[in-house]
C-alpha positions as CSV (number, residue, x, y, z in Angstrom):
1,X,-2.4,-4.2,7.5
2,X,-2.7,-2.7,4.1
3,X,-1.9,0.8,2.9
4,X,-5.2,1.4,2.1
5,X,-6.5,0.0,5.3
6,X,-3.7,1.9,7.3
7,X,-5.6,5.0,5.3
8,X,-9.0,4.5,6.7
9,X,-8.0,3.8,10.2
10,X,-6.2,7.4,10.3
11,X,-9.4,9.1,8.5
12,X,-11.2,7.5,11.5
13,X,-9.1,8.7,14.0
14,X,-8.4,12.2,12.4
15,X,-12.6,12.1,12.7
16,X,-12.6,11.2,16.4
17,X,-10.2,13.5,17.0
18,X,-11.5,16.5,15.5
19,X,-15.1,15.4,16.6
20,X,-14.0,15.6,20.0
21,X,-11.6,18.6,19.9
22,X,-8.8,16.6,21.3
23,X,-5.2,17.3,20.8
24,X,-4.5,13.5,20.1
25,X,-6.4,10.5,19.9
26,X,-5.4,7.2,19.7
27,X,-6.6,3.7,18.4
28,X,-5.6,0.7,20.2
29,X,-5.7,-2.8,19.8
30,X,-5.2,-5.7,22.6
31,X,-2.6,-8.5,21.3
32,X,-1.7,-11.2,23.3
33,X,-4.3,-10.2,26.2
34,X,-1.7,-8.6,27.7
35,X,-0.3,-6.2,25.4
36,X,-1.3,-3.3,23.7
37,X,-0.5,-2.4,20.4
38,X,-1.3,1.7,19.7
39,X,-2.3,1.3,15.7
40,X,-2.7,4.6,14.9
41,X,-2.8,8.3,16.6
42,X,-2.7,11.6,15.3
43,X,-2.3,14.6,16.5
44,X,-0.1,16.9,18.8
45,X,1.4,13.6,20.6
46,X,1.2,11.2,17.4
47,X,4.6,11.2,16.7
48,X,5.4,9.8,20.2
49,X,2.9,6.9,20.4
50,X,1.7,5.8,16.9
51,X,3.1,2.3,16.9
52,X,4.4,1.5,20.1
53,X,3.5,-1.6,22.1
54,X,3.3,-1.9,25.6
55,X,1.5,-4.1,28.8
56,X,-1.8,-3.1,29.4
57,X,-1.5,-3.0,32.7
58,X,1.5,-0.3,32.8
59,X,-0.7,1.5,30.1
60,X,-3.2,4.0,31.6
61,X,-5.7,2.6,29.9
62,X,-8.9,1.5,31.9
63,X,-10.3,-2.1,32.0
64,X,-13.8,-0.9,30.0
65,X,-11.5,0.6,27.4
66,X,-10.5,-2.5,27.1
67,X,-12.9,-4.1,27.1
């Protein structure tokens, strides 16, 4: 991705975030359809999970998220 597009995608999260008052929120794309790569967070937790990859099912994350 681009710097300028890596930009944008953590205005939008910074938005969601502070639109929902949450101490971190996340933006998440499937790869593979069984991985999930976490593109961007922010926030308290950020540090922790901006980049990492993992299987969706060992995520958290429910089926309509995903879908």
């Amino acid at each position: 991705m681009s710097d300028r597009a890596n930009q944008l995608l953590e205005e939008i999260v910074q938005r969601v975030k502070d639109i929902l008052k949450a101490e971190t929120a996340v933006v998440a794309e499937v790869e593979e359809e069984e991985v999930l790569n976490y593109a961007e967070a922010v926030g308290k937790h950020a540090q922790v999970i901006n980049g990492n990859r993992g299987a969706i099912a060992n995520s958290g994350v429910c089926g309509r998220a995903i879908e």
